[in-house]
N, C-alpha and C positions, 0 to 999 in steps of 0.2 A: 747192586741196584740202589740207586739213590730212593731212600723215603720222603714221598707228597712234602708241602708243605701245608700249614692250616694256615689262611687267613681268618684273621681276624679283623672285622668291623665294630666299633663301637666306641664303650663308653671308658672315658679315664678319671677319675676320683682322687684327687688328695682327702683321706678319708681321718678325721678329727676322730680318736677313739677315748670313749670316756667309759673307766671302770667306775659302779655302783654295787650297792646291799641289791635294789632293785629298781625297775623304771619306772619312772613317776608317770602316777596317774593325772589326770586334765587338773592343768592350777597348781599343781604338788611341783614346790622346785628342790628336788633329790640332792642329797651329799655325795659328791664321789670319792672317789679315794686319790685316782690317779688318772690323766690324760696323754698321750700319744700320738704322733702321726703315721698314719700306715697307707702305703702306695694302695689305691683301688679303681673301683669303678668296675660292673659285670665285664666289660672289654678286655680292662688291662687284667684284671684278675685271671678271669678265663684263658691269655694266653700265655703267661705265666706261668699257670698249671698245667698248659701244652708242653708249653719246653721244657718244664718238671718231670712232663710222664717221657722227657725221650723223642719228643718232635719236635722239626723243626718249624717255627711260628714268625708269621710277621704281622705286625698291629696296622690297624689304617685308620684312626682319629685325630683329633684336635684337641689342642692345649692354648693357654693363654702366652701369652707374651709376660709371663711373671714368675715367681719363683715355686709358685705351684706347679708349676708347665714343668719345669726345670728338675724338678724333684719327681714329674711323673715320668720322665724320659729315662733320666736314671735310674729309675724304678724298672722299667722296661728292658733296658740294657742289663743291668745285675740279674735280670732275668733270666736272659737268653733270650731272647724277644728283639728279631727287628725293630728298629723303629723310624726308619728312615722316610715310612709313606704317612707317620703321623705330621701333622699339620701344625705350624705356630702362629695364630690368630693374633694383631696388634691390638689393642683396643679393645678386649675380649678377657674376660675373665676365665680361670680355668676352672672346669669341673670339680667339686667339693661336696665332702657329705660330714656330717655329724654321728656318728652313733655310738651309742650306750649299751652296755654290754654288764649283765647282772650275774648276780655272784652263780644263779645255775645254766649260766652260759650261753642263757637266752638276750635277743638285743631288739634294738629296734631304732632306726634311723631317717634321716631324714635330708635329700639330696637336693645341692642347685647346681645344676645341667651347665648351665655358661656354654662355653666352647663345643662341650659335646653335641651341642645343637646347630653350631654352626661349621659343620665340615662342607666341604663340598662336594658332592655330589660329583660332579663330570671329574673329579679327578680320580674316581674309580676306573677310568676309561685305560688308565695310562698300563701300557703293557707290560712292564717289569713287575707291577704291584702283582701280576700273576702266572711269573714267573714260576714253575715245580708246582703250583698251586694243585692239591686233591680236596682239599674241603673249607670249605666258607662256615662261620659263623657268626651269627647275627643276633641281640639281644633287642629290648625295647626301650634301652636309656639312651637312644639318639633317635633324632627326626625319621619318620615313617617313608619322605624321599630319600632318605639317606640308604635303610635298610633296602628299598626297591630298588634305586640302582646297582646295588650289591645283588640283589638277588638275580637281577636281569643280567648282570653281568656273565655270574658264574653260571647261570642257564644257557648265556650264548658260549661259553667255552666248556662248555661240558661237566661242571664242576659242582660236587653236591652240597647241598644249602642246609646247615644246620640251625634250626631257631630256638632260641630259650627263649619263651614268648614271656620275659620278666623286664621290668613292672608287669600286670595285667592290663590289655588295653586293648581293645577293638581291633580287629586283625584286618584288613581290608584284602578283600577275594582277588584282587591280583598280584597279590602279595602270597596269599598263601596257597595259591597255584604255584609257586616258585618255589616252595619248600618242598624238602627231601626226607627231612627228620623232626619232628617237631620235641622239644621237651619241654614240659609244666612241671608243677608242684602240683599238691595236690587241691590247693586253693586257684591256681590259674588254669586247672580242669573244670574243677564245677563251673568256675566263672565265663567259661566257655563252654558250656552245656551239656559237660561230660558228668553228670553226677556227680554224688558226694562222694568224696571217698575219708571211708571209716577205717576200712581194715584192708588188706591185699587183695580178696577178693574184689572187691568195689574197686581197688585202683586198676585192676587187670581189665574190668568192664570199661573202666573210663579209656585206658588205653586204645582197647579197641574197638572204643567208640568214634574214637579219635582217628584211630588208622583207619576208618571207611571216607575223612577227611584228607588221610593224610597217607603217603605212602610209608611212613611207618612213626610210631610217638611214643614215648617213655611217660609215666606218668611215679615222679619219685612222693613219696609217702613218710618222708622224716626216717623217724627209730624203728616205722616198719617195715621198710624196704621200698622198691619200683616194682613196677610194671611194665610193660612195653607190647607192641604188636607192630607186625611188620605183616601187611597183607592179610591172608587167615589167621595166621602163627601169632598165637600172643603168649606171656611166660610173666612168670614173677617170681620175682628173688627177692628171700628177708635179708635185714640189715645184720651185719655183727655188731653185738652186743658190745658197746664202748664207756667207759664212766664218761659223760659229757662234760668236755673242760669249755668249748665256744663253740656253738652252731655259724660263727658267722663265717661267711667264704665258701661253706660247705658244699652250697649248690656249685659255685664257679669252678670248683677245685675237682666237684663232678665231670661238670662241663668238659673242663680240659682235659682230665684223663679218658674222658668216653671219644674225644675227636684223637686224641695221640693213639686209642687204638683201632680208631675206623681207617686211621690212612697207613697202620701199618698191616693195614689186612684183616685183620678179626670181624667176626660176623658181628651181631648184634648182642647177641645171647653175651658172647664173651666180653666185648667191648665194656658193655653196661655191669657188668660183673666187676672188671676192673677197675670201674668208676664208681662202684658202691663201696669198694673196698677201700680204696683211695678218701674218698669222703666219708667211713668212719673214722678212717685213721686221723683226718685230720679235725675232726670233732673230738676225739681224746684225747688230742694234742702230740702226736706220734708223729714223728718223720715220715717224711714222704718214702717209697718204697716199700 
């Protein structure tokens, strides 16, 4: 039996990577050591670590008509990542970010969207794009019409809607009528009115604060693990303990190992397990597997 595919919708990044001692405070302009370019954006990331965890992934974004575009497609492909329903916009700049990344592997960046803003919409309609399709994923680094036709789509063909609701931003209710899965941090919880979360208990509360929203939400907690609730059922699991070499990707690298085990059958509990394991591992800087 052939395994679903994950579409993916979103965001693609030529992501400028600057190492520092640490990141400059307002007006402080920091020494670095050394700079990089690294394939990103929450979209491309995220399906990259689909096809990483073992599933088969197709992208559906926009790139420019320049050598960013060009370097994110190939990025895409050395993946394993369709990318045939991504888009090349003329006269458009491609999606790019900056970030800085300090010697305890904490970062902090800063994104201009270009193309990933201007996908089209009704070209989600087209039938091949969801072809084997078992699960949709959708971030918040492209337009909010963008994620909607996505979501309507895989609503009218039966197909479950997973959100990382990152950036944090205003969710609009016929939007999140259309989700299936919602996942946060623990700062795009409160900011959605799921309380603080300090420790696992508080995150397990926000979860299923969440899942009376949502038919079910992971709520991930950094070095202390997630939470999640699906219906009544909610559960939380701690992190393993990792020396921290880079937190950055860590969510996305979640992301895509928790969808490569939803469509190969894994409940919840185990899925998300898989995806905590996967994203400590790659916060210590361990190979995938």
């Amino acid at each position: 039996m052939t395994m679903p595919t994950v579409l993916v919708v979103g965001s693609l990044h030529h992501d400028i990577m600057v190492e520092a001692d640490h990141l400059p405070r307002r007006d402080e302009t920091a020494v670095g050591r050394r700079w990089y370019p690294k394939f990103g954006g929450k979209g491309g990331n995220q399906a990259v670590a689909v096809a990483r965890a073992g599933a088969p992934c197709r992208m559906f974004g926009a790139v420019g008509d320049d050598g960013f575009g060009a370097f994110l497609r190939q990025g895409l492909r050395a993946g394993g990542v369709e990318d045939r329903f991504v888009q090349t916009l003329p006269g458009v700049g491609s999606g790019m970010s900056v970030a800085i990344l300090d010697a305890r592997g904490d970062y902090a960046a800063t994104i201009v969207s270009g193309a990933n803003l201007k996908a089209d919409p009704a070209a989600l309609a087209a039938p091949d794009l969801w072809r084997d399709v078992g699960l949709l994923i959708l971030q918040n680094e492209v337009s909010e019409a963008l994620n909607l036709a996505a979501a309507r789509e895989a609503r009218a063909r039966g197909v479950r809607c997973l959100l990382n609701a990152a950036p944090a931003r205003e969710l609009p209710a016929d939007l999140a009528g259309l989700v299936d899965l919602l996942v946060v941090n623990a700062v795009e919880a409160e900011m959605m009115g799921a309380g603080a979360v300090r420790s696992l208990e508080e995150a397990r509360a926000a979860a299923e604060s969440l899942a009376r929203r949502f038919p079910a939400a992971i709520v991930t907690a950094g070095s202390l693990g997630l939470a999640a609730a699906e219906g009544e059922t909610g559960f939380a699991l701690p992190a393993e303990k990792v020396r921290a070499v880079s937190s950055h990707g860590a969510g996305d690298t979640f992301i895509g190992t928790l969808a490569a085990g939803l469509v190969r059958g894994l409940d919840l509990r185990a899925a998300a397990g898989a995806a905590s394991l996967a994203a400590a591992r790659h916060v210590g800087g361990q190979a995938p597997g």
